[in-house]
BALORO-891418 format. One record per residue: residue in one letter; x, y, z of N, C-alpha, C in turn. Coordinates in pm, 1 decimal. Atoms other than C-alpha are relative to their C-alpha. Example, Ala and Ser with C-alpha at 12.3 -4.5 7.8 and 13.67 -1.06 7.14 Angstrom:
REM BALORO-891418
  aa        nx        ny        nz       cax       cay       caz        cx        cy        cz
   A      89.0    -119.0       0.0    1230.0    -450.0     780.0      90.0     120.0       0.0
   S     -82.0    -119.0      -6.0    1367.0    -106.0     714.0     -77.0     109.0      73.0
This chain:
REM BALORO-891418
  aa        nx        ny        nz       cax       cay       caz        cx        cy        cz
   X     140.7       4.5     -29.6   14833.1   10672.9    7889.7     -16.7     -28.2     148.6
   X      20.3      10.8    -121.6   14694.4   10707.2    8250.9    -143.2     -78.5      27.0
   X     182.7     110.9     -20.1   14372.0   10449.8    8371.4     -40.2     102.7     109.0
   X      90.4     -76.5     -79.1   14142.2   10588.9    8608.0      97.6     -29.5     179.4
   X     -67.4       2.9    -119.4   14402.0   10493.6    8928.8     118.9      77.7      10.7
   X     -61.7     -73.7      23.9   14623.1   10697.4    8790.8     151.7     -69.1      12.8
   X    -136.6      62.6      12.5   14890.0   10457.4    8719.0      36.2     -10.4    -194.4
   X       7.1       9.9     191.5   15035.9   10441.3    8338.9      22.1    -116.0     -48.0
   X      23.7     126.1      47.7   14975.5   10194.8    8135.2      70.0      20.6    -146.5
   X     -58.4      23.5     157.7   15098.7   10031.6    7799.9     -88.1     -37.8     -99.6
   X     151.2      60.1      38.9   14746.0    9946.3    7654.9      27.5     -12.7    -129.7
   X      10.2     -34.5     168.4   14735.9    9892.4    7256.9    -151.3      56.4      -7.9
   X      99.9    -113.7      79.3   14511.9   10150.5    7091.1     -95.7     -61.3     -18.6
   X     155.3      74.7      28.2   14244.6    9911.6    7036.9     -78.9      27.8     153.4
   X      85.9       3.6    -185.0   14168.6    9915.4    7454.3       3.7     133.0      13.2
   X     -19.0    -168.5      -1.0   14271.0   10299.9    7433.0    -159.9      51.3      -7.9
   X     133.3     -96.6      31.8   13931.0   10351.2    7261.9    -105.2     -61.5      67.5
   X     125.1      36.5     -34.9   13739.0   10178.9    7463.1      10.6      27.4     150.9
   X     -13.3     -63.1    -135.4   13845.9   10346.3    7773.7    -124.1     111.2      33.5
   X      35.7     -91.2     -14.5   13653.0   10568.5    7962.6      26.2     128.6      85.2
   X     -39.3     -70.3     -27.0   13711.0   10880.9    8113.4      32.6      15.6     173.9
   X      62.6     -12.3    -140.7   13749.2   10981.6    8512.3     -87.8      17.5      44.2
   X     128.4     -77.3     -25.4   13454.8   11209.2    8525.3     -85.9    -106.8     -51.2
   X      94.2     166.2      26.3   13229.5   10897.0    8311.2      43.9     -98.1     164.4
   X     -44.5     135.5    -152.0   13414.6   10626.7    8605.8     -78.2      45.8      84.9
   X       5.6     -39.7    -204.6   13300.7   10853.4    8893.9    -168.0     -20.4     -24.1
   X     161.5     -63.0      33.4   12956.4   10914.8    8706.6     -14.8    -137.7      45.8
   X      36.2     178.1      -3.2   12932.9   10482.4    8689.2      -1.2     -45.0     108.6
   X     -11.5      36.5    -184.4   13044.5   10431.6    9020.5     -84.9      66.8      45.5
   X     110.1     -95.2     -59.0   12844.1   10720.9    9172.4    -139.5     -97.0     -21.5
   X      87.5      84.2      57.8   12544.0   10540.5    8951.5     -29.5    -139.9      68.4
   X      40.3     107.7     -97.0   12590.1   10221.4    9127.5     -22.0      -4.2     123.4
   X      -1.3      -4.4    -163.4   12626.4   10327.1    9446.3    -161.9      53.6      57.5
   X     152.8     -70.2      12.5   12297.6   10508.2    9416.1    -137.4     -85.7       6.4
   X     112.2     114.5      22.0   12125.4   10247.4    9278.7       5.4     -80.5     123.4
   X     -16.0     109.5    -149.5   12230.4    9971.0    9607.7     -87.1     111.1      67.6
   X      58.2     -49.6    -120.6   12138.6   10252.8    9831.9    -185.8       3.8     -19.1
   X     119.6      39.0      25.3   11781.6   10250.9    9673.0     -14.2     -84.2      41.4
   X      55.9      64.6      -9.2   11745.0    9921.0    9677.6      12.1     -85.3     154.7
   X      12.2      18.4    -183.6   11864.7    9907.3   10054.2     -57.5      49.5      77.9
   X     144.1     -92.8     -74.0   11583.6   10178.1   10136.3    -141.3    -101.9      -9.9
   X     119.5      65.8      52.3   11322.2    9923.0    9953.9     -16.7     107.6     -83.0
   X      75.8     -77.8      67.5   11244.3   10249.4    9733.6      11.8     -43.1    -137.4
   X     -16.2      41.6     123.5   11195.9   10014.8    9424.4     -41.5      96.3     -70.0
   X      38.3    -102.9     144.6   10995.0   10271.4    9221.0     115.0      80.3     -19.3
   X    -103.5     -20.6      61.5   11301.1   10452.5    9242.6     100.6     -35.8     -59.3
   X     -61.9      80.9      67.6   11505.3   10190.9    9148.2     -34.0     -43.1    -155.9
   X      64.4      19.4     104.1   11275.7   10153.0    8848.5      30.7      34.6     -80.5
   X     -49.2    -147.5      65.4   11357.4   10520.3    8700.1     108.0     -34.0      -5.4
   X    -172.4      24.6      64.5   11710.6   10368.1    8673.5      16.5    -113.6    -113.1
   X     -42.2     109.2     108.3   11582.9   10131.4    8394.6     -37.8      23.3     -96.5
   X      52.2      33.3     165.7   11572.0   10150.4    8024.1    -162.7    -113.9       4.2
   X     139.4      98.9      42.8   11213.1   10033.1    7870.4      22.6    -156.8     -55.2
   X      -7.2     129.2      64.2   11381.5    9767.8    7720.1     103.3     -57.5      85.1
   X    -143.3      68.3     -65.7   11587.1    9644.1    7992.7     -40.2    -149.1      33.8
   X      18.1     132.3     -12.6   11647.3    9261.3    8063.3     107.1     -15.4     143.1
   X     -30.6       8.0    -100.6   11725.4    9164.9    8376.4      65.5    -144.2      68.0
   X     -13.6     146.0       8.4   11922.9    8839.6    8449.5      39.6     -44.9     130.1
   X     -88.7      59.4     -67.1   12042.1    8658.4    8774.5       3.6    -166.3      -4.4
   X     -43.2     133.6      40.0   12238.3    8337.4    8744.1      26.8     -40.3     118.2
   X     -81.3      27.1    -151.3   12322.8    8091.9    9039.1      52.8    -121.9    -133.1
   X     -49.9     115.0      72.3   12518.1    7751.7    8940.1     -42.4    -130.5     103.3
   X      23.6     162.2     -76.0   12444.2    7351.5    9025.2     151.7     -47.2     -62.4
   X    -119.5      69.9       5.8   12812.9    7200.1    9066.3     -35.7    -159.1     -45.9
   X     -20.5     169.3      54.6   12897.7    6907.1    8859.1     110.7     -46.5     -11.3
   X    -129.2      56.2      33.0   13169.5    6726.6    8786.6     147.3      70.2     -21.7
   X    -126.0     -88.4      24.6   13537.7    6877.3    8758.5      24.5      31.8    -181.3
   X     -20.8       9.1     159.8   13522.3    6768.0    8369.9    -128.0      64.3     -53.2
   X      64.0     -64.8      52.2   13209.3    6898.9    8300.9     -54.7     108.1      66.0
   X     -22.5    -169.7     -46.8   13197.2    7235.7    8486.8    -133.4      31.0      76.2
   X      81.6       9.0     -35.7   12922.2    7401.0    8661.3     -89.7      12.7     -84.5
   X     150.8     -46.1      69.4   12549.4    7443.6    8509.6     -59.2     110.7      98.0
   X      55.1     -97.9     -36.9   12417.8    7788.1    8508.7    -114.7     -26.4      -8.8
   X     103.2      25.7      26.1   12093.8    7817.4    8600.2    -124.8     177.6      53.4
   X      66.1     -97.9     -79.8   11821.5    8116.5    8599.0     -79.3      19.0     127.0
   X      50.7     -43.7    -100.8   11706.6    8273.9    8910.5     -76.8      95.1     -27.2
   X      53.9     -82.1      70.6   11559.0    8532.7    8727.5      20.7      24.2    -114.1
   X     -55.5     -51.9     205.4   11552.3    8651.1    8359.5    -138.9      72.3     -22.8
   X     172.1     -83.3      28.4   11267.9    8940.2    8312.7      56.6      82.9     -50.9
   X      -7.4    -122.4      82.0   11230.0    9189.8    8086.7     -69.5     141.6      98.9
   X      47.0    -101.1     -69.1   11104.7    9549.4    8235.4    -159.2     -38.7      77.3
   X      88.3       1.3     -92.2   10743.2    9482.0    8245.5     -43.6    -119.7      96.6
   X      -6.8      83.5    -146.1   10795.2    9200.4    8497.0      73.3      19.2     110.6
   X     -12.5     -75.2     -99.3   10994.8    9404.7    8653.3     -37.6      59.8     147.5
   X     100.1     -80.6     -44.9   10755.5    9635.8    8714.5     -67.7     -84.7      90.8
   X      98.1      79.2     -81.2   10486.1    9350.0    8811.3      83.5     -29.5     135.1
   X     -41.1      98.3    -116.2   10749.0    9199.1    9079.8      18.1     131.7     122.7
   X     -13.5    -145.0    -103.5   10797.8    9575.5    9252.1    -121.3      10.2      54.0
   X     148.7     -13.0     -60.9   10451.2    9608.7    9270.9     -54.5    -116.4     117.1
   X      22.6     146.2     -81.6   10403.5    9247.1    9431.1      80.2       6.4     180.1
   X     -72.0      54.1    -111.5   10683.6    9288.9    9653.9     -62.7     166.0      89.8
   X      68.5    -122.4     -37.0   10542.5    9677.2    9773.6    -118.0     -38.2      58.9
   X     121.5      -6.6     -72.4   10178.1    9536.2    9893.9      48.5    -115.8      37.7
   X     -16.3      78.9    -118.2   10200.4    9334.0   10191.5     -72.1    -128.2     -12.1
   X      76.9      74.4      29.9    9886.8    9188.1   10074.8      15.7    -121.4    -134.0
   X    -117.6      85.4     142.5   10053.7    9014.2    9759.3      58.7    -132.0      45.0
   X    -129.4      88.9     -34.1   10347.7    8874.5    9914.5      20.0     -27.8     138.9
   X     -52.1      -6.7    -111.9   10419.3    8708.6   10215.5     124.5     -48.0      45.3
   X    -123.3      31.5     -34.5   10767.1    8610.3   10172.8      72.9     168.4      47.0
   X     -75.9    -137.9     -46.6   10845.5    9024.4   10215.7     -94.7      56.8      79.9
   X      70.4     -31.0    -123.1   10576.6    9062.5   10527.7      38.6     -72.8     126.1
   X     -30.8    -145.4      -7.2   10766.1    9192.8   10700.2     133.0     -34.8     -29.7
   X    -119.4      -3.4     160.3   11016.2    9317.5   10448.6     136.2     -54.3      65.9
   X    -170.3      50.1     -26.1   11373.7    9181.6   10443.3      71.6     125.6     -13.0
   X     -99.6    -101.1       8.3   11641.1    9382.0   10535.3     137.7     -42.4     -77.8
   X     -66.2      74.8      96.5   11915.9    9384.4   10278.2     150.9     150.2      68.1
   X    -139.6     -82.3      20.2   12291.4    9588.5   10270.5      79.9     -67.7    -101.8
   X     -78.8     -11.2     124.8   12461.3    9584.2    9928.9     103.8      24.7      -8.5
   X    -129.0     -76.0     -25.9   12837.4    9620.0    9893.9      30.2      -4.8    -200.6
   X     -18.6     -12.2     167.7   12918.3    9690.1    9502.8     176.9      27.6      24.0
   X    -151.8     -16.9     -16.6   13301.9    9699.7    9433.0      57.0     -37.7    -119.7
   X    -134.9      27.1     141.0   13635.2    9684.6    9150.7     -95.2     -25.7    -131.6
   X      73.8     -43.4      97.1   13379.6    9846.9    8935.8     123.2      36.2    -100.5
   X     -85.9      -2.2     143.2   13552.1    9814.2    8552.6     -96.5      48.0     -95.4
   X     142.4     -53.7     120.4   13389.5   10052.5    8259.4      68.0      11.1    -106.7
   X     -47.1     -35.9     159.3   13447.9   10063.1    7887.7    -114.3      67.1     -56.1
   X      95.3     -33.5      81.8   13277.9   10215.9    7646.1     -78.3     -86.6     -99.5
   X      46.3     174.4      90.1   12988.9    9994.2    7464.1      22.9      31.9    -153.2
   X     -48.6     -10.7     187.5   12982.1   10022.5    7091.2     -88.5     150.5     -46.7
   X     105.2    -123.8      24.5   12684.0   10305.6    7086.2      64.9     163.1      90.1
   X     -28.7    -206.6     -67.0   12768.2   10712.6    7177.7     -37.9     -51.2     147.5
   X      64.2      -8.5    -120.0   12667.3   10711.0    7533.8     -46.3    -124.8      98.8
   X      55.2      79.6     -51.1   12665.9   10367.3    7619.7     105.5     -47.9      76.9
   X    -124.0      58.2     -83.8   12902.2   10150.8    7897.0     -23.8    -119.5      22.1
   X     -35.4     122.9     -88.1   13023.9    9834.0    7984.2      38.4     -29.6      90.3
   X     -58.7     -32.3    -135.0   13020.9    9763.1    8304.4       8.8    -119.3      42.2
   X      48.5     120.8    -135.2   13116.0    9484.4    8544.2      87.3      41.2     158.2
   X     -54.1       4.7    -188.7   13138.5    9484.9    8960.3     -40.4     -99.3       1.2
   X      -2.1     142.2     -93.2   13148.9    9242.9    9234.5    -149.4      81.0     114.6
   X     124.2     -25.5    -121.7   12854.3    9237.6    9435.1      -4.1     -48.0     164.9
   X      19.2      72.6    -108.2   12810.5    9112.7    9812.4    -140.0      81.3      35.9
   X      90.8     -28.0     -83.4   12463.4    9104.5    9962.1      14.5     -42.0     136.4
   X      21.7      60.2    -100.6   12384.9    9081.9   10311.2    -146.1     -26.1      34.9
   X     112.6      27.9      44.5   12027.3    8963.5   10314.5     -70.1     -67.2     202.1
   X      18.7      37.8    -168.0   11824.6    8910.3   10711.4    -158.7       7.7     -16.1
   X     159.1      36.4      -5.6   11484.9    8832.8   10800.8     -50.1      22.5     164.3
   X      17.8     -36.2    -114.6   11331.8    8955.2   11106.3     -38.4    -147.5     109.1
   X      52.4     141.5     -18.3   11197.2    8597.3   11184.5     124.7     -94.5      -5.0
   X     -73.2      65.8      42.7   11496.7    8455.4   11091.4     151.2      17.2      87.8
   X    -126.2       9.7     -92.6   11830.7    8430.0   11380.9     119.5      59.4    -127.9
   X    -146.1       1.8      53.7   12116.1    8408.2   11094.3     -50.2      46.8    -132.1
   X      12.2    -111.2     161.2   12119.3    8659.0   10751.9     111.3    -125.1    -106.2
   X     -38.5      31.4      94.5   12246.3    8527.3   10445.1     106.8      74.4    -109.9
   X     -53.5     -85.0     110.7   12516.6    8618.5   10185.7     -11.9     -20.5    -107.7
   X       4.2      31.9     110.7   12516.9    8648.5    9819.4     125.8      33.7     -81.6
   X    -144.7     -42.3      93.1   12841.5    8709.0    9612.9     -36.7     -69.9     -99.8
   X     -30.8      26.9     193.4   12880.3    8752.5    9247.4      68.2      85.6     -63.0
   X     -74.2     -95.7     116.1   12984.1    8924.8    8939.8    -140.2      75.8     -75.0
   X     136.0     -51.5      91.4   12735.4    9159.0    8753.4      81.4      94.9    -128.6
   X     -42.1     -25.8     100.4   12767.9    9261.4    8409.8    -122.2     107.2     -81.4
   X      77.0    -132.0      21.4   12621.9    9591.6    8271.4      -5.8      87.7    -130.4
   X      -2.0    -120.3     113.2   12511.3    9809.7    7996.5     -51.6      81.0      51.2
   X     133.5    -157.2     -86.2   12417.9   10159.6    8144.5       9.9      82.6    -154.1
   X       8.1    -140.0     115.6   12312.5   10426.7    7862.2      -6.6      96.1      44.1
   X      31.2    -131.4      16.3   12288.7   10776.4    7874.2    -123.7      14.6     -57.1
   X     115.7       6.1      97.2   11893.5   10844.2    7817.4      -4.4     186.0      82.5
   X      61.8    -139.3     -87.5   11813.7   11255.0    7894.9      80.2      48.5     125.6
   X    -108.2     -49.9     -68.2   12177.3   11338.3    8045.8     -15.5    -100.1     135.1
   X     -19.1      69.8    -130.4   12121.1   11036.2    8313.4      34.6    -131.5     -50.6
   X      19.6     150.6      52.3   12227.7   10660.9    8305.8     -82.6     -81.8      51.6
   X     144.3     116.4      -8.4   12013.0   10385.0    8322.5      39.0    -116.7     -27.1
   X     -78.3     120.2       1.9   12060.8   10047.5    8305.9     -77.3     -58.7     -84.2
   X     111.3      84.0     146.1   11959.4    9842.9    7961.3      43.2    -128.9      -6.8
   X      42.6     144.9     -34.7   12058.5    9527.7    8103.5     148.0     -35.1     111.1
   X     -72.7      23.8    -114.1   12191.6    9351.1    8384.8      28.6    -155.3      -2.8
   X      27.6      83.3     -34.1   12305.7    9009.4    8430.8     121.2       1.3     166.8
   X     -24.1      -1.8    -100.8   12427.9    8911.5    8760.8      16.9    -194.0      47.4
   X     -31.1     165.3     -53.1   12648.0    8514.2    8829.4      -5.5      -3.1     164.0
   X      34.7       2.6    -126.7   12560.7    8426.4    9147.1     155.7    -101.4      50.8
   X     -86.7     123.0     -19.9   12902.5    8215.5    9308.8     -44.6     -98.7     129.3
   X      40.5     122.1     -80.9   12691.7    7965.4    9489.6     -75.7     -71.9     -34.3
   X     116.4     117.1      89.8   12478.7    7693.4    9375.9    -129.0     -23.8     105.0
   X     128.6     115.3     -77.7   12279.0    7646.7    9701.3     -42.3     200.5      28.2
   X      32.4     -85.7       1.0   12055.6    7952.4    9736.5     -76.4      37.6     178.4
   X      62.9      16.7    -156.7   11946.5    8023.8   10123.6    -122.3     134.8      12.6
   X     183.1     -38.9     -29.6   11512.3    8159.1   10150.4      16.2      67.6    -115.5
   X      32.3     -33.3     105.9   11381.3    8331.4    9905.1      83.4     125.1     -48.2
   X     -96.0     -90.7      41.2   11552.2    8546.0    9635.1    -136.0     157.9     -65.0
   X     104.2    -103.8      78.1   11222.5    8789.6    9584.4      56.6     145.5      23.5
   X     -65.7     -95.6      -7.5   11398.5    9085.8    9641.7     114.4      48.3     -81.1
   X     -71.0      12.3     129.7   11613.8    9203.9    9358.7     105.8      40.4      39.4
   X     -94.9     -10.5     -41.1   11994.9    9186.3    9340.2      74.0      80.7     -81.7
């Protein structure tokens, strides 16, 4: 059996079937890469059209505690589509929002994208590594974000889409606002 790097592997038949193909990988990757570059234009409404109606949307950061009792996750976000929607719209009029007047500039790096197949025809499991670079025109020194994001994309009308996202943030202290979606 060959993985998508084209090295061979010894996998047991159980991971066999939950492989996915090259042409799927390139589609997933392609798919993400697509999506960042959207959301590094600001063209959220297009970013939108990349989501299932029923998508849930999660980002996690953590508050460090103790070595024995581990960190505490905590939401930064958790919305379903139509708050989505509302927060695109918010962050789009100037008049709304003035944490994105005048808008933040962002650059996305997505990477050691891993896909299986989910349990449904046409569906994937996905997780990458994220790095934002996040800057404020007002603001001397930009910010980073690193995490892990974890993915179901479907197949809806020969395109994928994303029917849910969560996204661990690996920092506990969060630097200006996170209104801009990751």
């Amino acid at each position: 059996m060959q993985d998508v790097t084209g090295v061979k592997t010894t996998a047991p038949a159980a991971a066999a079937a939950n492989e996915v193909g090259v042409e799927a990988y390139l589609a997933i990757q392609r798919f993400l890469f697509v999506e960042a570059a959207l959301l590094d234009r600001r063209d959220y409404r297009g970013w939108l059209a990349l989501l299932t109606d029923d998508v849930t949307y999660r980002v996690l950061a953590y508050v460090n505690r103790d070595a024995d009792v581990g960190p505490l996750a905590y939401a930064v976000i958790d919305e379903p589509a139509f708050r989505l929607k509302a927060r695109v719209e918010q962050i789009l009029n100037a008049k709304l929002t003035h944490a994105e007047n005048p808008p933040t500039l962002t650059r996305r790096f997505v990477s050691n994208v891993v896909a299986a197949a989910g349990e449904r025809a046409g569906e994937y499991i996905v997780t990458s590594n994220l790095l934002v670079y996040r800057t404020r025109p007002s603001i001397s020194e930009g910010a980073l974000y690193a995490g892990e994001r974890s993915d179901v994309l479907r197949e809806l009308n020969g395109s994928l889409r994303i029917a849910q996202r969560e996204v661990r943030l690996d920092q506990s202290v969060l630097h200006g606002s996170i209104s801009t979606l990751l």
